[in-house]
Structures are given as C-alpha cells and as structure tokens.
N, C-alpha and C positions, 0 to 999 in steps of 0.2 A: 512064813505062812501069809497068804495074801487076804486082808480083807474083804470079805466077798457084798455085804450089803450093813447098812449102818451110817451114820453120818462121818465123815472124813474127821480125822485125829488132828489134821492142822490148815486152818484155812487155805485156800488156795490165791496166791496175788494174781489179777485177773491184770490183763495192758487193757490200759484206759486210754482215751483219746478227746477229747475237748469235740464237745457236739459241731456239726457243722454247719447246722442250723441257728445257733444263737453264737458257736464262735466260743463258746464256755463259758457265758455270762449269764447263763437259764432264765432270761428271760427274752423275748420277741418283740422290738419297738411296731405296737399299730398305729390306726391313723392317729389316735389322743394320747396312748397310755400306752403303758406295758404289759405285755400279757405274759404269762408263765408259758414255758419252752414245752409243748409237747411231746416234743421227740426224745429227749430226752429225761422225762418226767420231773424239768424244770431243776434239774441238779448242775447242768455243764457240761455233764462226763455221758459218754458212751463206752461200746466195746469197742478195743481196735479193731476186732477182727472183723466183725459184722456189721458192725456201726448200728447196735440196737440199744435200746437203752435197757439199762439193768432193773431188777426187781428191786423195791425200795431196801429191803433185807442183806442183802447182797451188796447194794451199794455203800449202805453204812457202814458194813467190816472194810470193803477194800480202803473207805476215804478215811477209816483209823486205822486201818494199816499202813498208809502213806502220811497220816498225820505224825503216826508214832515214828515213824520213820526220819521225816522232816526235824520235829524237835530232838532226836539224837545226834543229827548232823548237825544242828545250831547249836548243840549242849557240845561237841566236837572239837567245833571251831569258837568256842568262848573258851577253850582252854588257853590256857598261857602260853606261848611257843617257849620253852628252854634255848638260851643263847647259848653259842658257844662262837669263840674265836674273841677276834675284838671288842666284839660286842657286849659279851658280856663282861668284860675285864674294863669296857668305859665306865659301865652302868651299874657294878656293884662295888659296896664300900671295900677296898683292900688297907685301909688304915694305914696308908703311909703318907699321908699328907699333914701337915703340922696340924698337932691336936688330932691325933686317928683320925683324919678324913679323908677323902678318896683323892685318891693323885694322880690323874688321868696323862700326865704329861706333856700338857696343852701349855 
C-alpha cells in the first residue's frame, strides 16, 4: 500500500555540493571583513542538482545525517585490525621464551 500524503517514514539523504560561491567556507571575503554566504544561506552546502541552497530545516537533518555517518566510519576505523600470519605470532606472548616470554626467533 503506498503512502499517499503525510510526512515521509524516513528522511531522505539529499547529494550536497559545497557552494560555489564561497567554495564551502559560508562565508564571502569583502572589501574589510567577511560577510556571510548568501547563496547558500551561509552553511557551505547547496543542492547538487540545482545548486540552490536548502531550507534551514532541511539542511540540519541532512548535515546529521552525514555527521552520524562520518562518526561511524571513525568509530570503524578505531577498531583494532586482527593480525593474522606473522604478525600476529611476532606480537603475541607464546611463552616459549625462558621465563614464559615471547620467543620471536630473532
């Protein structure tokens, strides 16, 4: 059964593009100072598609959706890598070295 009106059941991730107006830095060097990015309403981001900037609403889910996103891929890659082969036969204790310690064969 298809949803026919109602607000949507799961965000939708919108492709964003870094303004091209400020470059994705949201803001505009003038003659003295910086001014905030109009086109972009001073966030960075646009749409890929149309290159228009998004409603502030709008913008805050997608930049916590790519947040949340970002910190699982770091939470990822802080995992331990599990050795196997040499490596891990250098680097863990196998107690065969005088006094149980690791006897690498060096």
């Amino acid at each position: 059964m298809n949803k026919s009106h109602g607000p949507a059941f799961r965000a939708a991730i919108l492709d964003l593009a870094k303004c091209p107006a400020c470059r994705g830095r949201a803001v505009i060097t003038g003659v003295f100072h910086e001014l905030a990015c109009v086109q972009c309403n001073a966030s960075g981001w646009v749409t890929a598609e149309t290159g228009e900037a998004l409603p502030l609403e709008v913008l805050v889910t997608q930049l916590s959706i790519r947040l949340q996103a970002a910190e699982h891929q770091i939470e990822q890659l802080k995992r331990p890598v599990p050795m196997f082969g040499p490596d891990a036969q250098y680097n863990e204790n196998n107690r065969r070295g005088p006094g149980a310690t690791n006897y690498t064969g060096d």
